[in-house]
VEXLO-40234 format. One record per residue (C-alpha): x, y, z; residue in three letters; residue number from 1. Coordinates in steps of 0.25 Angstrom, whole numbers. Last residue first. Example, Ala and Ser with C-alpha at 12.3 -4.5 7.8 and 13.67 -1.06 7.14 Angstrom:
<sites>
<site c1="55" c2="-4" c3="29" gudren="Ser" tivo="2"/>
<site c1="49" c2="-18" c3="31" gudren="Ala" tivo="1"/>
</sites>
This chain:
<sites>
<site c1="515" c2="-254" c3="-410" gudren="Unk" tivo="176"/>
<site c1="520" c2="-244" c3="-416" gudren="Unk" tivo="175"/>
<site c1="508" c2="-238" c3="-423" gudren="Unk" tivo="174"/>
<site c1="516" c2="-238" c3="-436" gudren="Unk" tivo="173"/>
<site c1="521" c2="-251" c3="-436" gudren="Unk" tivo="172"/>
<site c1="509" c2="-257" c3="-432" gudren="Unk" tivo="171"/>
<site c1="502" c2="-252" c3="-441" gudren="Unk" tivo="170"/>
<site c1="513" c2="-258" c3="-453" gudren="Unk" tivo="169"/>
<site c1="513" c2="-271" c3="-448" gudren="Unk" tivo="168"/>
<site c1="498" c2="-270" c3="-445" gudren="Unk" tivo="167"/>
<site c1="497" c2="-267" c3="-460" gudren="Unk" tivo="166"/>
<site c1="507" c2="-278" c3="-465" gudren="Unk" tivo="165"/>
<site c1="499" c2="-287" c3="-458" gudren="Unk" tivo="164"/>
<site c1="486" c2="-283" c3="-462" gudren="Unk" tivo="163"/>
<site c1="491" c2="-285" c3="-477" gudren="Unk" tivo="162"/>
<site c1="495" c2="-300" c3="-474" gudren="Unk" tivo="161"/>
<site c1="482" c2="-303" c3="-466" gudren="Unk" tivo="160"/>
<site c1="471" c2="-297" c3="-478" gudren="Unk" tivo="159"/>
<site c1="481" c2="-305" c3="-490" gudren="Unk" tivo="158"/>
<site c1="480" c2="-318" c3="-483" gudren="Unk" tivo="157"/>
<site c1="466" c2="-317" c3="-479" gudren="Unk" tivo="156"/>
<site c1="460" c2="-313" c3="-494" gudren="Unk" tivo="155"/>
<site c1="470" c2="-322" c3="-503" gudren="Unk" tivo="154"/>
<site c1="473" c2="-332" c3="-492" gudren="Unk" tivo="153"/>
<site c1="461" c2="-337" c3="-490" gudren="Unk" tivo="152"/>
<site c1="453" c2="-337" c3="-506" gudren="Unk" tivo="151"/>
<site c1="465" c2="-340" c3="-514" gudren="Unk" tivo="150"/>
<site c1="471" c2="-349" c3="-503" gudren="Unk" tivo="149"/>
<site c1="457" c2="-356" c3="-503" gudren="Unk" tivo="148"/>
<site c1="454" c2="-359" c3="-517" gudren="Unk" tivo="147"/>
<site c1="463" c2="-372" c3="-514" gudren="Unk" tivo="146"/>
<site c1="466" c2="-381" c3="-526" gudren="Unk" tivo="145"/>
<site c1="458" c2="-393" c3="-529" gudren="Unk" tivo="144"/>
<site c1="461" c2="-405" c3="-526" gudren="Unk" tivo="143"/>
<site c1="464" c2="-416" c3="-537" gudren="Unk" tivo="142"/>
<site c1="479" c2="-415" c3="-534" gudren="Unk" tivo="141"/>
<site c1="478" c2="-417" c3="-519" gudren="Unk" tivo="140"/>
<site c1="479" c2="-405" c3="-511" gudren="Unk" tivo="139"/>
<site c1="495" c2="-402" c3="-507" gudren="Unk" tivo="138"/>
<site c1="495" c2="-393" c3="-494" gudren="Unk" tivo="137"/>
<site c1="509" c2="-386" c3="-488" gudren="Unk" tivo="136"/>
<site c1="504" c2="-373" c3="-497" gudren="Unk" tivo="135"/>
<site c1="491" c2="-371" c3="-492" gudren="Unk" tivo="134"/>
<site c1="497" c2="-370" c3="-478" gudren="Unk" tivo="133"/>
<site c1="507" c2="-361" c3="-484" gudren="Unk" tivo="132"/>
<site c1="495" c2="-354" c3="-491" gudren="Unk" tivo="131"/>
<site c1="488" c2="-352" c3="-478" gudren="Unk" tivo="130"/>
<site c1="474" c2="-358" c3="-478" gudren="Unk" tivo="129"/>
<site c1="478" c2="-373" c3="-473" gudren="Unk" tivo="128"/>
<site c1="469" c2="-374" c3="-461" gudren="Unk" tivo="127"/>
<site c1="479" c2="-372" c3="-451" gudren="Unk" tivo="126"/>
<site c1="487" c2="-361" c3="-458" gudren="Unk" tivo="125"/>
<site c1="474" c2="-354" c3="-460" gudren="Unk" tivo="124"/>
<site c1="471" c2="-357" c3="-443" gudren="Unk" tivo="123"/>
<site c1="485" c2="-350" c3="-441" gudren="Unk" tivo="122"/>
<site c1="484" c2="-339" c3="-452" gudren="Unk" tivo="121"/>
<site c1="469" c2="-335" c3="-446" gudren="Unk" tivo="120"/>
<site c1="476" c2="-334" c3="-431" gudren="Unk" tivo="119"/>
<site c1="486" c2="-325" c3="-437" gudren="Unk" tivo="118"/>
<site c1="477" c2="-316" c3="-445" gudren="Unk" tivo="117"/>
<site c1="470" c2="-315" c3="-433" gudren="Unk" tivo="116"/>
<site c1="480" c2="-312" c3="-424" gudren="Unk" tivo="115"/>
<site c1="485" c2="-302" c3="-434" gudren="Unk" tivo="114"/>
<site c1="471" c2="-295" c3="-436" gudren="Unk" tivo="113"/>
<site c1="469" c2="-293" c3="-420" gudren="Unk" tivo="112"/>
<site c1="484" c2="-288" c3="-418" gudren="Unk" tivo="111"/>
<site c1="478" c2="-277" c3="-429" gudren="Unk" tivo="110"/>
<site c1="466" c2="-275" c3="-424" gudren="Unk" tivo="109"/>
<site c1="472" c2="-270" c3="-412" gudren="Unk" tivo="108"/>
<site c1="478" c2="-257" c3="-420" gudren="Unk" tivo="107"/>
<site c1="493" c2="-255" c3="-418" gudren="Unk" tivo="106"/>
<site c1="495" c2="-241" c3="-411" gudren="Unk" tivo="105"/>
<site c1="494" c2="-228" c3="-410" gudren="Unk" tivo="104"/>
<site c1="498" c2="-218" c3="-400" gudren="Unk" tivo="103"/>
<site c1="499" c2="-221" c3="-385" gudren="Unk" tivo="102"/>
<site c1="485" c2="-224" c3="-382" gudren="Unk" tivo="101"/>
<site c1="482" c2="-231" c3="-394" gudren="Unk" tivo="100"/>
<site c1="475" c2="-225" c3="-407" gudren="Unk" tivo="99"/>
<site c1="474" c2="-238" c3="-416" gudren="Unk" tivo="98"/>
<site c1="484" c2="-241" c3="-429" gudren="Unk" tivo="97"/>
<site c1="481" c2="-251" c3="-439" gudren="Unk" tivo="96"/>
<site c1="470" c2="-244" c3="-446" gudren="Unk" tivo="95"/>
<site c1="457" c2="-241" c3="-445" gudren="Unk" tivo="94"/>
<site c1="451" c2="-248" c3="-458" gudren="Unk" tivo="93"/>
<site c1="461" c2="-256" c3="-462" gudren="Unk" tivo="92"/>
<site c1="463" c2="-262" c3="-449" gudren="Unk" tivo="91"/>
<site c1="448" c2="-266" c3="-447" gudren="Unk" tivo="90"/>
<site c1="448" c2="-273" c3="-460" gudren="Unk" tivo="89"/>
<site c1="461" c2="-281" c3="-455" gudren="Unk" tivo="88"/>
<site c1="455" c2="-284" c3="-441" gudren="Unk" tivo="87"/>
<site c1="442" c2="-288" c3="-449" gudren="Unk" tivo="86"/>
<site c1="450" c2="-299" c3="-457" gudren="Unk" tivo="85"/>
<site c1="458" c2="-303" c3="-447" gudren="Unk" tivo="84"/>
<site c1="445" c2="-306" c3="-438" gudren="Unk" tivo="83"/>
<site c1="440" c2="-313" c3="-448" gudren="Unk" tivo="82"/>
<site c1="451" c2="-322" c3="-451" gudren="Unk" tivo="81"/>
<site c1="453" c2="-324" c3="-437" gudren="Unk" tivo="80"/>
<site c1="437" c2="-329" c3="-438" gudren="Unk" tivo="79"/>
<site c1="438" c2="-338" c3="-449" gudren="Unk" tivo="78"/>
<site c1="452" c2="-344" c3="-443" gudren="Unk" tivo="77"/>
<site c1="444" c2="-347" c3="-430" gudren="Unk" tivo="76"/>
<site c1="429" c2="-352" c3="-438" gudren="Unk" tivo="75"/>
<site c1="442" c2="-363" c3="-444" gudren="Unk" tivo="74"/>
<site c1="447" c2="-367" c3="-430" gudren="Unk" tivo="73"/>
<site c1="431" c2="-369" c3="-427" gudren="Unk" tivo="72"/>
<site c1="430" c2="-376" c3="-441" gudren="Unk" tivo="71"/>
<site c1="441" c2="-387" c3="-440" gudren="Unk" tivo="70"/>
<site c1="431" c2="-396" c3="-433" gudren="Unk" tivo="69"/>
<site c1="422" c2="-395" c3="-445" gudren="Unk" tivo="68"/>
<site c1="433" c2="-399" c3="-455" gudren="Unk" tivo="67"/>
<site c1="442" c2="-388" c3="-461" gudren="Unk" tivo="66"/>
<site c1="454" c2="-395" c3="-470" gudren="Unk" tivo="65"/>
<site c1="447" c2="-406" c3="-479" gudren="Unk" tivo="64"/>
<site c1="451" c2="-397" c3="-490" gudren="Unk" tivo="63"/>
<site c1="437" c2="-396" c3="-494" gudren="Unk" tivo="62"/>
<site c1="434" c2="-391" c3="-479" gudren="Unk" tivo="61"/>
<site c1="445" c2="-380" c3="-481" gudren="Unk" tivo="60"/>
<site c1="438" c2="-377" c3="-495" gudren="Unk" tivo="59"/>
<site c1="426" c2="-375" c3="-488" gudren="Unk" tivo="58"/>
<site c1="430" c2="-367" c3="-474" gudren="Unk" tivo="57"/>
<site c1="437" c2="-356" c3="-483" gudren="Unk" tivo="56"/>
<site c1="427" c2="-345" c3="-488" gudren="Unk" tivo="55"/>
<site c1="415" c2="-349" c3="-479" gudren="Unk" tivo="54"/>
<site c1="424" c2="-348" c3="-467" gudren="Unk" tivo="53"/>
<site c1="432" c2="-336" c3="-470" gudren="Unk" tivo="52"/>
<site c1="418" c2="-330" c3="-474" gudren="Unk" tivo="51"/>
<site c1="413" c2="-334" c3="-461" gudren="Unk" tivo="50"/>
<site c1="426" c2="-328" c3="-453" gudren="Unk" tivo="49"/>
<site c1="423" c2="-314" c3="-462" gudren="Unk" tivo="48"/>
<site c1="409" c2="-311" c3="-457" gudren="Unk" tivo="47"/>
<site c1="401" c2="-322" c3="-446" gudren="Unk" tivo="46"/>
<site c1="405" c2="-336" c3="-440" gudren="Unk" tivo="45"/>
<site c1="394" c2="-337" c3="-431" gudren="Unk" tivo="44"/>
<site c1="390" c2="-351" c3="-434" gudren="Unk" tivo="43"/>
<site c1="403" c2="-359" c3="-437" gudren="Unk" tivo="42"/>
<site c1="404" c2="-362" c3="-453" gudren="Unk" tivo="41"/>
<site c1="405" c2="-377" c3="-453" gudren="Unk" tivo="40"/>
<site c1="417" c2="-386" c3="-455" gudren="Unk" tivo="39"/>
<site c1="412" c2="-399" c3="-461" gudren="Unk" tivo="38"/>
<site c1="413" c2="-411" c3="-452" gudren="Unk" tivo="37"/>
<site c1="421" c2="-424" c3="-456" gudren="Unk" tivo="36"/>
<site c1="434" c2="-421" c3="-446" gudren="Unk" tivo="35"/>
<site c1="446" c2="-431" c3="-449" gudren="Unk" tivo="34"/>
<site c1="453" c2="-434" c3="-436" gudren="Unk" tivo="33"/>
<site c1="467" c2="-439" c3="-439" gudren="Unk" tivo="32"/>
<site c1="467" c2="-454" c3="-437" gudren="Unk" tivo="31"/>
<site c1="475" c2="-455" c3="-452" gudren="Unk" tivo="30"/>
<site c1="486" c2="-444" c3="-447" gudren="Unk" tivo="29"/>
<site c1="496" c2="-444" c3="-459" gudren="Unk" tivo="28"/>
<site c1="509" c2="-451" c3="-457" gudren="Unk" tivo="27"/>
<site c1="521" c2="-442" c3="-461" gudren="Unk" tivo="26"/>
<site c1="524" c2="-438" c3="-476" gudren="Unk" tivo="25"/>
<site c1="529" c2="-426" c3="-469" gudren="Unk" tivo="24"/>
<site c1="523" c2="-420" c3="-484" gudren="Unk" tivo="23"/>
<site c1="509" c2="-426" c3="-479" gudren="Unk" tivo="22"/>
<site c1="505" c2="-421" c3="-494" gudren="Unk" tivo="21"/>
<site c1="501" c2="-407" c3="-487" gudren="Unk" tivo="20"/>
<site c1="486" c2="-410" c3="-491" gudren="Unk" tivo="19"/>
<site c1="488" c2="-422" c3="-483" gudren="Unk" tivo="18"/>
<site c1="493" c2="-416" c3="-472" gudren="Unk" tivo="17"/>
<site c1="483" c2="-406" c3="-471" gudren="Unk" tivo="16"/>
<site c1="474" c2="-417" c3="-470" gudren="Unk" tivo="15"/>
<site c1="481" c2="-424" c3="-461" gudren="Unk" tivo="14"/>
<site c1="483" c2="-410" c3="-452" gudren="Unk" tivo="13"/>
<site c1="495" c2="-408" c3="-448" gudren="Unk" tivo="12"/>
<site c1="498" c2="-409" c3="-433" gudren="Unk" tivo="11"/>
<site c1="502" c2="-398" c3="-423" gudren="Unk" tivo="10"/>
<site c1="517" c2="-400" c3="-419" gudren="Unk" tivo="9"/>
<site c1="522" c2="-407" c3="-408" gudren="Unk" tivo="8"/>
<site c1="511" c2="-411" c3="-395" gudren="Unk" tivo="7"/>
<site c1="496" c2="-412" c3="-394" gudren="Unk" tivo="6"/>
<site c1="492" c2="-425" c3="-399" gudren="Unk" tivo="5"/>
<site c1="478" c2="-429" c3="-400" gudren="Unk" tivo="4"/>
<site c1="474" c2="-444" c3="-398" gudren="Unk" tivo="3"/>
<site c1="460" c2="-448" c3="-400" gudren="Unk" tivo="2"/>
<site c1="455" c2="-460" c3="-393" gudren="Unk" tivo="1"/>
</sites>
């Protein structure tokens, strides 16, 4: 019989738990399910989400963090990043105001490139991509270190923060 509880606050992860050095130093979940399948690229996945994919699903794998019933939340955080990424080129290229009927206003890709970037930090946080999810995890001593905030963070971290100081500053100036 599988028992799944629903209420309080969402669990940790054992792994993530053991990565943390159980620092509650609570009783970690030995009957926790331990997916064994390999997280595949999902047919379909096309342009910037399937470089996300082949960029990071590797090393998360090595970590013991993606697993193949992990992949369809992992395909969603490939394809917010994607989307963020176009919206961000998009803005660049015409700007952060549009013509409206009563004057200028906010552009719409810029509410699309902020729901985006959200819904990519969230699914980042969950699987461990975000330096202060990095920074609660302790990899054994022999481990080696992670290439991935280099790689992540370097490139997506940098794209969101300057969008948000540019829809910051469009959205002042359409008055929106």
């Amino acid at each position: 019989k599988i028992i799944m509880s629903t209420k309080g606050r969402k669990p940790t992860p054992t792994k993530v738990k053991e990565l943390r050095g159980n620092p509650g130093n609570r009783p970690l979940n030995k009957r926790e399910p331990k997916p064994t399948t390999a997280a595949k690229i999902p047919r379909g996945l096309k342009g910037l989400p399937r470089q996300f994919w082949r960029e990071h699903a590797e090393e998360l794998a090595r970590l013991e963090i993606l697993t193949g019933v992990d992949g369809p939340a992992f395909r969603l955080m490939a394809e917010a990043y994607g989307f963020a990424v176009e919206a961000a080129q998009e803005l660049r290229e015409t700007g952060f105001t549009v013509e409206g009927r009563d004057g200028p206003k906010k552009h719409p890709l810029a509410q699309v490139f902020r729901d985006q970037a959200q819904l990519f930090k969230s699914f980042a946080a969950e699987f461990g991509m975000t330096p202060s999810a990095r920074a609660r995890l302790q990899l054994p001593e022999e481990a080696e270190q992670l290439s991935l905030a280099d790689m992540l963070m370097a490139a997506a971290q940098e794209q969101i923060e300057a969008q948000a100081q540019r829809v910051e500053v469009g959205s002042g100036e359409g008055g929106a």
